[in-house]
ZAFI-415888 format. One record per residue (C-alpha): x, y, z; residue in one letter; residue number from 1. Coordinates in steps of 0.25 Angstrom, whole numbers. Layout:
// ZAFI-415888
+-------+-------+-------+------+-----+
!     u !     v !     w ! rest !  nr !
+-------+-------+-------+------+-----+
!     X !     Y !     Z !    A ! NUM !
...
+-------+-------+-------+------+-----+
//
This chain:
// ZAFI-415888
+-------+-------+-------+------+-----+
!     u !     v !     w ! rest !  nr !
+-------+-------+-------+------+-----+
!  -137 !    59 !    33 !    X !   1 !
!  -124 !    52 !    33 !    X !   2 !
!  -114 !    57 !    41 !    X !   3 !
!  -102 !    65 !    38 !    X !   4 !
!   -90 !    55 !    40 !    X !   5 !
!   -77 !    64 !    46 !    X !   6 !
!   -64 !    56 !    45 !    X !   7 !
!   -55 !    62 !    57 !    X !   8 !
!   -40 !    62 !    52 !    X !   9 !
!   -29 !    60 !    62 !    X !  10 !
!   -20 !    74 !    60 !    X !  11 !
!    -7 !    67 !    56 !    X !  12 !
!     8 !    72 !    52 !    X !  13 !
!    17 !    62 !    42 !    X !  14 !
!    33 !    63 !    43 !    X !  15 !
!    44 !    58 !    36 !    X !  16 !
!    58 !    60 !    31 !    X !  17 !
!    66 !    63 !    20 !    X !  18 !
!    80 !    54 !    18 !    X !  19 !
!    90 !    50 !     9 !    X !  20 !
!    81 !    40 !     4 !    X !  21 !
!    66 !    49 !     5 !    X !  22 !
!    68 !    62 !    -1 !    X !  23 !
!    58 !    73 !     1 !    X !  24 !
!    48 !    71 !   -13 !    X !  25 !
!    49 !    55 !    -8 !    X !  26 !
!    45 !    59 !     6 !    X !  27 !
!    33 !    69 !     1 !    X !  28 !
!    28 !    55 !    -7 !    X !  29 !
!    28 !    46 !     4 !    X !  30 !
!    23 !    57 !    15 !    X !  31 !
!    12 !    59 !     4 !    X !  32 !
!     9 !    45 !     5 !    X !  33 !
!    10 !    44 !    20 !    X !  34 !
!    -1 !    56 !    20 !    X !  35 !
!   -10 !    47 !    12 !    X !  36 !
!    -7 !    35 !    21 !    X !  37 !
!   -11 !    44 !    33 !    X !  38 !
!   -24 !    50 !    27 !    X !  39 !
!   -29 !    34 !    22 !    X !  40 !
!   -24 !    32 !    38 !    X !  41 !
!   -34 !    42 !    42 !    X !  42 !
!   -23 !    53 !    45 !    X !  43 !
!   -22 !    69 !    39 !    X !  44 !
!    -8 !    73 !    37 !    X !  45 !
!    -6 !    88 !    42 !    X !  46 !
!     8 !    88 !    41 !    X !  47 !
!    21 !    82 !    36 !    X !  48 !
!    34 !    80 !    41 !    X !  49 !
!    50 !    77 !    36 !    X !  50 !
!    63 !    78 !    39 !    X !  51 !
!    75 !    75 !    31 !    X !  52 !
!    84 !    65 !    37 !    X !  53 !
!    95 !    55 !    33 !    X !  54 !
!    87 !    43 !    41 !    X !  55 !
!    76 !    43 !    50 !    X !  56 !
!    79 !    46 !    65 !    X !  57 !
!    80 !    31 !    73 !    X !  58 !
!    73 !    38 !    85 !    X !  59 !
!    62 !    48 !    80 !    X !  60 !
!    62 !    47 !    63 !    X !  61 !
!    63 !    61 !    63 !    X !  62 !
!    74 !    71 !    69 !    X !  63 !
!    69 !    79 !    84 !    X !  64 !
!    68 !    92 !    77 !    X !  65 !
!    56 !    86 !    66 !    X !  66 !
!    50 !    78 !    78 !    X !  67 !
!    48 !    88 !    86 !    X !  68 !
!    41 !    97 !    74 !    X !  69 !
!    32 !    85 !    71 !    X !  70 !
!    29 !    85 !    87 !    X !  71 !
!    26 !    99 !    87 !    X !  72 !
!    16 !    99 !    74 !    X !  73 !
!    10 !    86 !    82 !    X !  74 !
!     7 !    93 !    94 !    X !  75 !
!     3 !   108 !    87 !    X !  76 !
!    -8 !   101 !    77 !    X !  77 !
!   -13 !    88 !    84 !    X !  78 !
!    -7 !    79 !    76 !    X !  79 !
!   -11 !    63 !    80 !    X !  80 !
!    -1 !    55 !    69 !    X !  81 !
!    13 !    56 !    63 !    X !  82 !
!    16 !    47 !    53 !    X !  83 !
!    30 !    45 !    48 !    X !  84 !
!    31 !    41 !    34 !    X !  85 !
!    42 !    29 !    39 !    X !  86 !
!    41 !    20 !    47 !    X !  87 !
!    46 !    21 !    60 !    X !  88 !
!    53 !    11 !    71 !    X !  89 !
!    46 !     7 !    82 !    X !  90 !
!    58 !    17 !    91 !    X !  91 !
!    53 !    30 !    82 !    X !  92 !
!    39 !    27 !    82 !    X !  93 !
!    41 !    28 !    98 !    X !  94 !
!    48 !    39 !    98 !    X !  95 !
!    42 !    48 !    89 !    X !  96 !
!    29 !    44 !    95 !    X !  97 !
!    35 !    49 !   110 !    X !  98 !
!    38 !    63 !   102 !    X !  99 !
!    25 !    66 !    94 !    X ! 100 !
!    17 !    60 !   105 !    X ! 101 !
!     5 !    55 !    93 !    X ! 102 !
!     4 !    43 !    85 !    X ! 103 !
!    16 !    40 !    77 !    X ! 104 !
!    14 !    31 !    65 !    X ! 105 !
!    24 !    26 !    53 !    X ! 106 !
!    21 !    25 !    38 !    X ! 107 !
!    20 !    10 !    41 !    X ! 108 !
!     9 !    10 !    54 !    X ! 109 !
!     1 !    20 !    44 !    X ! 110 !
!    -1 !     9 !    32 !    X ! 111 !
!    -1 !    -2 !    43 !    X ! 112 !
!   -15 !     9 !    50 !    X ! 113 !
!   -20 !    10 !    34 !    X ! 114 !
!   -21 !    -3 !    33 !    X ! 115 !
!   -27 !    -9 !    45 !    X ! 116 !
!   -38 !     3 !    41 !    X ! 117 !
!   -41 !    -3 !    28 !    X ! 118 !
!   -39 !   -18 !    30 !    X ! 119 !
!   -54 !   -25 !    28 !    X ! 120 !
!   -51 !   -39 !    28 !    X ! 121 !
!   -46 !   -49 !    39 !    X ! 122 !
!   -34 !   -52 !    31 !    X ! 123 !
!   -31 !   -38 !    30 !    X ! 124 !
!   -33 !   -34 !    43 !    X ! 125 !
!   -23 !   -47 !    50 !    X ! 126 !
!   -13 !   -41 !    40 !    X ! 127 !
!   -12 !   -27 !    44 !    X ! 128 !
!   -12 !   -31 !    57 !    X ! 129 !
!    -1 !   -41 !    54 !    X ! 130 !
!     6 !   -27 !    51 !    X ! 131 !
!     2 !   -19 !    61 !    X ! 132 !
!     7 !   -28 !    72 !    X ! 133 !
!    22 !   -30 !    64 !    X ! 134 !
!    21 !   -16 !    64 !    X ! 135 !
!    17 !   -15 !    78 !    X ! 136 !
!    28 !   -24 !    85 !    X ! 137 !
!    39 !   -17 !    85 !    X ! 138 !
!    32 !    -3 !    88 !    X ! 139 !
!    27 !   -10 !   103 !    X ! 140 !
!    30 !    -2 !   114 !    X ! 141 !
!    18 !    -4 !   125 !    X ! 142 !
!     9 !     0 !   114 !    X ! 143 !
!    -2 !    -8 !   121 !    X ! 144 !
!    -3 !    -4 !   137 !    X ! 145 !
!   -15 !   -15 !   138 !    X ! 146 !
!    -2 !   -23 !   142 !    X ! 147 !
!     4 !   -21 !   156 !    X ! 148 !
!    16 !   -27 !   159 !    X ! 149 !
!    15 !   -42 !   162 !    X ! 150 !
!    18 !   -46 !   175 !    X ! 151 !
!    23 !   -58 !   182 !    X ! 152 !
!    16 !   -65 !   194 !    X ! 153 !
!    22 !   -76 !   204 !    X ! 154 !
!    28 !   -88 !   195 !    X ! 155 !
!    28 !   -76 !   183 !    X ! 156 !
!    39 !   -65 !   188 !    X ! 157 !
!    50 !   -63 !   177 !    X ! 158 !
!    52 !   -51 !   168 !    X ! 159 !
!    38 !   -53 !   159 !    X ! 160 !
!    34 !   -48 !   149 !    X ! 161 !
!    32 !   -32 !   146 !    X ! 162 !
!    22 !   -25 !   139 !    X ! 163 !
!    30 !   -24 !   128 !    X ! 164 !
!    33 !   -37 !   125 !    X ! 165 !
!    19 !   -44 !   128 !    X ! 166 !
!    15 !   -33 !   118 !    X ! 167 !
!    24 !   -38 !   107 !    X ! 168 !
!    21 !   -53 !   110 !    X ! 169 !
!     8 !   -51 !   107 !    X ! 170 !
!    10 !   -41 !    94 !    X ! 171 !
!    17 !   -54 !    89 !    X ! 172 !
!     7 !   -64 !    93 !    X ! 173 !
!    -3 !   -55 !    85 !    X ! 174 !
!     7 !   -56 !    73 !    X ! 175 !
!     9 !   -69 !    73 !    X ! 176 !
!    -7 !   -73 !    73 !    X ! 177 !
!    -9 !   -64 !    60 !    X ! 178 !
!     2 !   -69 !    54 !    X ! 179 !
!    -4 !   -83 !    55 !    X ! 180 !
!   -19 !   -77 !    52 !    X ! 181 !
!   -13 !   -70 !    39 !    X ! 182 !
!    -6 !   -84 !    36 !    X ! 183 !
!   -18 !   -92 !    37 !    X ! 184 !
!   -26 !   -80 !    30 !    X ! 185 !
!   -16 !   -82 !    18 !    X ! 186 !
!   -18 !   -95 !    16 !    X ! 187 !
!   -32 !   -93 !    15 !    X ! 188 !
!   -29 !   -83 !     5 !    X ! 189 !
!   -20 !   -91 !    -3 !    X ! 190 !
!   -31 !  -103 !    -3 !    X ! 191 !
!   -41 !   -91 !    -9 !    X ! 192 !
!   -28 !   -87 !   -20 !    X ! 193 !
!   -27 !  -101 !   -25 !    X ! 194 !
!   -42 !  -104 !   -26 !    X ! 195 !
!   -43 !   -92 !   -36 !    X ! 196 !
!   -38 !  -102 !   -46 !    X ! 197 !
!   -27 !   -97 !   -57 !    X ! 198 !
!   -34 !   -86 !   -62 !    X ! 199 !
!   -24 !   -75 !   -65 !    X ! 200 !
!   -21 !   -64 !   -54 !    X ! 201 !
!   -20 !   -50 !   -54 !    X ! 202 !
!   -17 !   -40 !   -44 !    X ! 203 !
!   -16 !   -26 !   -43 !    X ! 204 !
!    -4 !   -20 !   -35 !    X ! 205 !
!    -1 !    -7 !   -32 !    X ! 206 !
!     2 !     6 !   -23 !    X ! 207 !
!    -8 !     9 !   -14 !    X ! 208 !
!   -19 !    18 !   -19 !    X ! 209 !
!   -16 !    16 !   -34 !    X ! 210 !
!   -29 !     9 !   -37 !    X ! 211 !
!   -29 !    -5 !   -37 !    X ! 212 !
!   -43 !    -6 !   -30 !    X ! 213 !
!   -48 !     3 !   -41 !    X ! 214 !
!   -43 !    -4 !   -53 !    X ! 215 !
!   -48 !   -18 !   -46 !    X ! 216 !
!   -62 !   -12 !   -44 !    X ! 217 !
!   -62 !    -6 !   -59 !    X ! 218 !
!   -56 !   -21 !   -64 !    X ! 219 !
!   -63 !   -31 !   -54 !    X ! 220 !
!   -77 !   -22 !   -54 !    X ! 221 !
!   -75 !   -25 !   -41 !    X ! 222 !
!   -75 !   -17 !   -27 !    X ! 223 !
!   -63 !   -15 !   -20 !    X ! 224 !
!   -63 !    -4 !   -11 !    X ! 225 !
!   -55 !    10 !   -16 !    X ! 226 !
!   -51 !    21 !   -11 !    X ! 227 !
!   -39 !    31 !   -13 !    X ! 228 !
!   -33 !    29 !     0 !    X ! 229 !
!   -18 !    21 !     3 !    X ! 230 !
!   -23 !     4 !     4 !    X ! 231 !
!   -37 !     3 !     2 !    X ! 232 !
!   -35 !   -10 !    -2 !    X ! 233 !
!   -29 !   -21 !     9 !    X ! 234 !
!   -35 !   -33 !     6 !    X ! 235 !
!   -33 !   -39 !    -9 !    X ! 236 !
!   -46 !   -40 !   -18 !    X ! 237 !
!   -46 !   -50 !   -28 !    X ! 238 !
!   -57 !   -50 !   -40 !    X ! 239 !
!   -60 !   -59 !   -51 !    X ! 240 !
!   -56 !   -50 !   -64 !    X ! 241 !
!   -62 !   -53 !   -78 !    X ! 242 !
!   -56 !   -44 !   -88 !    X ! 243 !
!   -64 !   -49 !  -102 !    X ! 244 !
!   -66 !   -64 !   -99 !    X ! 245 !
!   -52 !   -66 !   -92 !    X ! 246 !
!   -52 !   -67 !   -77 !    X ! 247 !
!   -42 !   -64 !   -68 !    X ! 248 !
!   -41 !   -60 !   -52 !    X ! 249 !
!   -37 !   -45 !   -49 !    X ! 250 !
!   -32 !   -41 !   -33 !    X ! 251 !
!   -31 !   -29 !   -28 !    X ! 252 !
!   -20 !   -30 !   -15 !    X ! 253 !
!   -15 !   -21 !    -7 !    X ! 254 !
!    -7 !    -7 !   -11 !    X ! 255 !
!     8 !    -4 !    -8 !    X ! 256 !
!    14 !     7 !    -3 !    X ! 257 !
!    27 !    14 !    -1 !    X ! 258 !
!    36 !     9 !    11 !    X ! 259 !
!    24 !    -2 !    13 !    X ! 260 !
!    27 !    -7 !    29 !    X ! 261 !
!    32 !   -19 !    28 !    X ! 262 !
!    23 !   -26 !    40 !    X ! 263 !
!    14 !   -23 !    27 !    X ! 264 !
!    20 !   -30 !    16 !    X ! 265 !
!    23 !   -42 !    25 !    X ! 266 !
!     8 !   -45 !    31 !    X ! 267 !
!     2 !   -40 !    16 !    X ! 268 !
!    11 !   -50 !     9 !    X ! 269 !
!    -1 !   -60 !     8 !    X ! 270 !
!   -10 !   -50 !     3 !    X ! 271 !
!     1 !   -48 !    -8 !    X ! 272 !
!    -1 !   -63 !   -12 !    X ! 273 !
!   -12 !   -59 !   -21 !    X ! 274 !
!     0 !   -50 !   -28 !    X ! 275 !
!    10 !   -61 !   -26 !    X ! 276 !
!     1 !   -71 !   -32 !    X ! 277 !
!    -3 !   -61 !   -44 !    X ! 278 !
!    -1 !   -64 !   -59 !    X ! 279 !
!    -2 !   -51 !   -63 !    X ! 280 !
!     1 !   -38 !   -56 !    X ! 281 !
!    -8 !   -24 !   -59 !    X ! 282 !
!     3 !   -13 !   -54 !    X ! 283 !
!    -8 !     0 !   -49 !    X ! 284 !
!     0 !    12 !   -51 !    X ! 285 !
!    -6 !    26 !   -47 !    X ! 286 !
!     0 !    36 !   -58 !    X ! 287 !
!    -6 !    47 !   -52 !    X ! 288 !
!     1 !    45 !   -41 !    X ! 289 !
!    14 !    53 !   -40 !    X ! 290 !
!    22 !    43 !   -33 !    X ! 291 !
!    18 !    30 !   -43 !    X ! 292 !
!    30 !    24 !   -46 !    X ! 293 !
!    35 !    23 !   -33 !    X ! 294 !
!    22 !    17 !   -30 !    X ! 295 !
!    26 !     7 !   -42 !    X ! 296 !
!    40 !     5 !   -35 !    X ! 297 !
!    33 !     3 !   -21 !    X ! 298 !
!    23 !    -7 !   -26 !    X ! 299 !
!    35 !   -17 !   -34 !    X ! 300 !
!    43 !   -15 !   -23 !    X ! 301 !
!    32 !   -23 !   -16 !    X ! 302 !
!    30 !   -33 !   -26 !    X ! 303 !
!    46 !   -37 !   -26 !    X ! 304 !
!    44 !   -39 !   -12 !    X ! 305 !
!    33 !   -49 !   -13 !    X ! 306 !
!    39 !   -56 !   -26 !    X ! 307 !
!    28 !   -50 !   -35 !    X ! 308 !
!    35 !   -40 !   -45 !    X ! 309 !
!    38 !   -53 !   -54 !    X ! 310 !
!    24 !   -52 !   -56 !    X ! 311 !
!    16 !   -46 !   -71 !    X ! 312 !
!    13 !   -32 !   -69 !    X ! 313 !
!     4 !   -23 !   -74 !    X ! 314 !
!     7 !    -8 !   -71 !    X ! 315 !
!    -7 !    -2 !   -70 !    X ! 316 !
!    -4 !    14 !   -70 !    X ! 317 !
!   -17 !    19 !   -64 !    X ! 318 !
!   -24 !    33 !   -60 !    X ! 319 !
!   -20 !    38 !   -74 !    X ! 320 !
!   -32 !    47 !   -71 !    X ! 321 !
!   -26 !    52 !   -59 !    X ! 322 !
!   -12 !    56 !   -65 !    X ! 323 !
!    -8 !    70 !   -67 !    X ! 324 !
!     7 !    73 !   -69 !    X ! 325 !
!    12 !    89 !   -68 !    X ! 326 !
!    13 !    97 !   -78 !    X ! 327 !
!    26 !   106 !   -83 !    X ! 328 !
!    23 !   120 !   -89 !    X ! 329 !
!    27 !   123 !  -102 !    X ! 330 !
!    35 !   135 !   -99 !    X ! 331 !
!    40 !   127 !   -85 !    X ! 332 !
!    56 !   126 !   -88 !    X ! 333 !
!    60 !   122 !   -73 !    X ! 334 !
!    49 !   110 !   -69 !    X ! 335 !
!    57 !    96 !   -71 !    X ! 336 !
!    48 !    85 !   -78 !    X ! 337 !
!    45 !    74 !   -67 !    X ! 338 !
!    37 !    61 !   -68 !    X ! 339 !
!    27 !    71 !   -61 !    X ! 340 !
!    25 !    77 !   -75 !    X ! 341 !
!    24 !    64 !   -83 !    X ! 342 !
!    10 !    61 !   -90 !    X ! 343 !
!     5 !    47 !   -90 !    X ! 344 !
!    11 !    46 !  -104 !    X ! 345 !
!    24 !    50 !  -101 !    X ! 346 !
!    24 !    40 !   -89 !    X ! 347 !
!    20 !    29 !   -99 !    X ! 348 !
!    34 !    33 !  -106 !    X ! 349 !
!    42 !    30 !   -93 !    X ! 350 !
!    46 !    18 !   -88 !    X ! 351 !
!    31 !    13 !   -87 !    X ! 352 !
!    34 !    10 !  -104 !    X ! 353 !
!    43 !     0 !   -99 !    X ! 354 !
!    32 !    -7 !   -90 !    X ! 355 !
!    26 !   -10 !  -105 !    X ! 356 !
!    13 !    -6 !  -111 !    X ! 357 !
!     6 !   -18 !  -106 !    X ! 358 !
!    11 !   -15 !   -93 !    X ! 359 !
!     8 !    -2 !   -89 !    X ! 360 !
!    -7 !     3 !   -90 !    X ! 361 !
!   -11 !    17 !   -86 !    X ! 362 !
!   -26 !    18 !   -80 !    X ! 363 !
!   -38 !    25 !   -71 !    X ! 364 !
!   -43 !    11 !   -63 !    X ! 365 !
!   -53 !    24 !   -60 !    X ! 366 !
!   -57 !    29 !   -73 !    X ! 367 !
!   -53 !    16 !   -80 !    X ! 368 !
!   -45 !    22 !   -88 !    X ! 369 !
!   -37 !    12 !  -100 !    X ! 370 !
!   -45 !     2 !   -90 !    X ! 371 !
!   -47 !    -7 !  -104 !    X ! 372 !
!   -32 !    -6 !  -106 !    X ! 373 !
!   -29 !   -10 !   -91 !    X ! 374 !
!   -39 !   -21 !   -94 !    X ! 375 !
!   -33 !   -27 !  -107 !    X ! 376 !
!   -20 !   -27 !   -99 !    X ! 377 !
!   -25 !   -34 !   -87 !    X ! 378 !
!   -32 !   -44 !   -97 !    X ! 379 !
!   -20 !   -49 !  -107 !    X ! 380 !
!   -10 !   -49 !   -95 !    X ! 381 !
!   -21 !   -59 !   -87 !    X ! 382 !
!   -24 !   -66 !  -101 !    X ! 383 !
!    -7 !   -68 !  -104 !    X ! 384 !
!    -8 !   -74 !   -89 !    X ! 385 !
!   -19 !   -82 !   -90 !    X ! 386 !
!   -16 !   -88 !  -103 !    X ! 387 !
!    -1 !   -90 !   -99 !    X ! 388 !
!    -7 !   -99 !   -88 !    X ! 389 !
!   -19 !  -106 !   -95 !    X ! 390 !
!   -14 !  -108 !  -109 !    X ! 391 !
!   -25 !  -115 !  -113 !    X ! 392 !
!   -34 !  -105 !  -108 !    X ! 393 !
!   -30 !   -95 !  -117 !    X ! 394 !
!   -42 !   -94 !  -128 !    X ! 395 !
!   -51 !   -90 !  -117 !    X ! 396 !
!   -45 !   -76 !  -114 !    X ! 397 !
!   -41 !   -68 !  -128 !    X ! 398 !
!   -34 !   -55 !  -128 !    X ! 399 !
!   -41 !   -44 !  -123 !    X ! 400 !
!   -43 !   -36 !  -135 !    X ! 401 !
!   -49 !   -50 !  -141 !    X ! 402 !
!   -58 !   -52 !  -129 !    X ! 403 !
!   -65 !   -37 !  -129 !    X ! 404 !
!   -67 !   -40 !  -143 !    X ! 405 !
!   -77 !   -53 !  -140 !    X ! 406 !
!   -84 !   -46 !  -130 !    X ! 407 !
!   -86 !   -35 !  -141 !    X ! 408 !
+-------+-------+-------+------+-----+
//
């Protein structure tokens, strides 16, 4: 008989604040986000915390009368974690940490802990590290006690060198070793891009969790790991596509999030050649998610910054099975009609109509729903590429319709 598997939660509290710049129903998203973080982490959110506040405090984040009410609910229900939902400097971290006495941890560290937990392949691993130890460098202060203070000898007295310092010399030894593994990694990498020959490239970018790796696997018939937890995918998958008798290669690459550390962005940017070196962009959006066109703000943010928004995209509206918008009663005369209360036909009216009928799909990568549409789409904007770049090759792909009507 197997054995039942118990997964031990670590009894954790989120904080953060509302400013000028963060009101309350922006810091509910982003606190709902950091709870869903902390449960892929492994954590269980029992409480939540915030202040109002003009800007952070330089010295504890928070003002004395919150902290000691954090410290107070820490003490009363055994809590082991907080985590703030920004990030903290290496002086707030310290101090916080002497007050709450437990482990103190920052929007950043978390995404940095998730993805050391979900990082499979050597490549993966030396980047998240990369990360972690940028992260790290800063924050030092005799976190390793394996180092005693160095001591001179005869011929050797001077001032030395202190625990401290010996720590940071070697955290940046470490740094510069990965960096020159990732280096040579890339260039392997680079090698295996150009051997791939000049068939057309796709990729599929995204928020985290939107469905990416589901619409690869339902696309590919391949099997790319899934699950509905923030970054299940770290490492990029690329798969050979045949869509009709027209192929193309399709890569599933890492997820974006909000306020996305930027240790992150700088050791990822090589897994992001596979979107930089893209002739096509699939843009994943989670309808059903309440939030989704921040999301889509997030994610081009991203792309201006890696010099990939110039790029054809495809906006690929997905979970339409998923969506439910509220509804007003009839005789309701006070409620005020939000987006909240748009069906998907109404949101098809908004400004996605401007993104233009070829350019906006809505499906279920689940259900595969509209999945022959999505298809069709996939194939004439691939063909138009294809052709564009082998003129003379042109006879060999017709137009979709043309092609389901040989195979019939």
């Amino acid at each position: 008989m197997l054995e039942k598997e118990n997964t031990n939660f670590e009894k954790t509290v989120i904080v953060g604040i509302v400013t000028q710049h963060q009101n309350e129903e922006k810091l509910s998203e982003y606190l709902d986000e950091l709870e869903f973080l902390t449960f892929t982490a492994g954590g269980e959110v029992v409480k939540r915390f915030w202040q109002k506040m003009d800007r952070p405090n330089p010295k504890t984040f928070l003002g004395t009368g919150k902290m000691d009410e954090i410290n107070y609910y820490v003490k009363e229900n055994g809590v082991s974690t907080v985590i703030f939902d920004d990030e903290l400097s290496p002086s707030q971290q310290k101090n916080i940490q002497r007050i709450l006495n437990c482990k103190i941890l920052d929007r950043t560290n978390l995404i940095l802990d998730i993805f050391a937990q979900r990082a499979e392949t050597s490549y993966a691993r030396t980047q998240v590290e990369l990360a972690q130890y940028q992260y790290l460098l800063p924050r030092l202060s005799g976190m390793w006690t394996h180092l005693e203070r160095q001591r001179g000898g005869i011929g050797m007295r001077g001032p030395g060198e202190t625990e401290i310092e010996t720590d940071r010399r070697i955290v940046r030894d470490r740094i510069a070793l990965l960096k020159d593994k990732i280096k040579t990694i890339d260039k392997q990498m680079s090698v295996q891009r150009g051997n791939r020959g000049a068939m057309v490239r796709v990729a599929l970018v995204g928020y985290t969790n939107v469905g990416k790796s589901t619409l690869m696997n339902a696309i590919g018939k391949s099997d790319v790991f899934v699950e509905n937890k923030l970054f299940a995918t770290l490492d990029t998958t690329v798969r050979k596509v045949v869509i009709k008798n027209l192929p193309f290669l399709l890569s599933d690459t890492v997820g974006f999030i909000r306020k996305l550390p930027t240790q992150l962005v700088e050791s990822f940017k090589s897994t992001l050649d596979e979107v930089r070196e893209a002739d096509l962009l699939l843009h994943v959006v989670d309808i059903s998610h309440p939030d989704f066109e921040d999301h889509i703000e997030s994610v081009n943010q991203i792309l201006t910054d890696i010099k990939s928004n110039d790029k054809p995209i495809i906006m690929v509206f997905n979970k339409i099975d998923a969506y439910k918008h509220l509804t007003i009663e009839e005789d309701d005369l006070i409620t005020e009609k939000t987006k909240r209360h748009y069906t998907l036909d109404e949101w098809k009216q908004t400004w996605m109509s401007n993104v233009g009928a070829e350019n906006a799909l809505f499906i279920s990568a689940t259900n595969k729903e509209n999945f022959e549409e999505f298809r069709e789409r996939v194939y004439e904007a691939v063909r138009q590429i294809h052709i564009t770049r082998f003129p003379y090759n042109k006879f060999l792909y017709p137009d979709y319709k043309d092609a389901t009507e040989k195979e019939d």
